[in-house]
C-alpha positions in Angstrom: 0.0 0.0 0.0 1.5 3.4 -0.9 0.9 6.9 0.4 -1.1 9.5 -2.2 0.7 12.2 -3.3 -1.2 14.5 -0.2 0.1 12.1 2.6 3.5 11.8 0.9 3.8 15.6 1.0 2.0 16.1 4.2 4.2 13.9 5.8 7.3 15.4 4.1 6.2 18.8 5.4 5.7 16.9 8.9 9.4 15.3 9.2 10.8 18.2 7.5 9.4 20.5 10.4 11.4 18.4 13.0 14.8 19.2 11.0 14.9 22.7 11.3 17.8 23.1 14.0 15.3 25.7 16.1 16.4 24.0 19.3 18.7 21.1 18.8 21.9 21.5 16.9 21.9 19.1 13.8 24.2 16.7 15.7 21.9 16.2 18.4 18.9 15.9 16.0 20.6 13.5 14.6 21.4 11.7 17.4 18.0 11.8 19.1 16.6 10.4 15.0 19.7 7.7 15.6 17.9 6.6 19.5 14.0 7.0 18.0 15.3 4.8 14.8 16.6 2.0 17.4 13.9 2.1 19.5 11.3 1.4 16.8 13.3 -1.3 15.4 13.7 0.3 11.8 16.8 -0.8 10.4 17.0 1.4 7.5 16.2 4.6 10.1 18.8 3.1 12.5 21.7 3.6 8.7 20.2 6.6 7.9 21.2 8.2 10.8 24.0 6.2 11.8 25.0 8.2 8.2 23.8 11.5 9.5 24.9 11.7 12.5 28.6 10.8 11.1 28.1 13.6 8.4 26.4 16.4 11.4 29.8 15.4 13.1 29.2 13.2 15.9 31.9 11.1 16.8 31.6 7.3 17.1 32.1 7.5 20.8 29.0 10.0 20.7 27.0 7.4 18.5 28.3 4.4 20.7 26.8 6.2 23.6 23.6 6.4 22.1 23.6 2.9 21.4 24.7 1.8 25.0 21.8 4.7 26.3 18.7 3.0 24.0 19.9 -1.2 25.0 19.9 -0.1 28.7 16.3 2.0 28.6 15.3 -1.2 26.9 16.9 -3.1 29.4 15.3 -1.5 31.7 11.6 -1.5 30.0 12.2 -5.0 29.9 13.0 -5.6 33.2 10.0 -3.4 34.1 7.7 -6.0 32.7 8.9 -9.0 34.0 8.2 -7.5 37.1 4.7 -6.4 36.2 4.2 -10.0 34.6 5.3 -11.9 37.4 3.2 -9.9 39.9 0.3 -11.3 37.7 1.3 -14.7 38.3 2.1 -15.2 42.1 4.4 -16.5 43.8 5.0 -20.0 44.3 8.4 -20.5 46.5 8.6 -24.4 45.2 9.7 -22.5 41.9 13.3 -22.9 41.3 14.6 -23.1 44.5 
């Protein structure tokens, strides 16, 4: 399924708005784009800013960082719901022990 021509340009106008350095420097636009693209699990995102942030001049110890900041938050989410998951099922101390 393909976009029409509106969505395609509405959309374009949309990204487009969130790449106009009025806050963020273009390095850490790109950076935060490299963090978004990892979370959602889009691997041609995750190159396409892996690319920009090399060309807005991040270094690879800045981009490593990113990548060691987004696996711990997911860490972290996923620890988060194994908690909430095993509160669901109870505890049974014959388990494992």
């Amino acid at each position: 399924m393909n976009l029409s021509e509106k969505q395609n340009k509405l959309y374009s106008e949309f990204y487009n708005s969130t790449c106009k350095g009025e806050v963020l420097d273009s390095k850490v636009e790109s950076l935060v784009g490299l963090s978004a693209a990892i979370a959602m699990n889009c691997k041609p995102c995750t190159s396409f800013y892996i690319k920009q942030c090399k060309s807005n001049g991040a270094s690879d110890c800045e981009i490593q960082a990113v990548l060691a900041k987004v696996m711990a938050v997911s860490a972290g989410q996923k620890a988060l719901q194994f908690k909430e998951a095993q509160s669901l099922v109870g505890s049974d101390s014959a388990c494992g022990s």
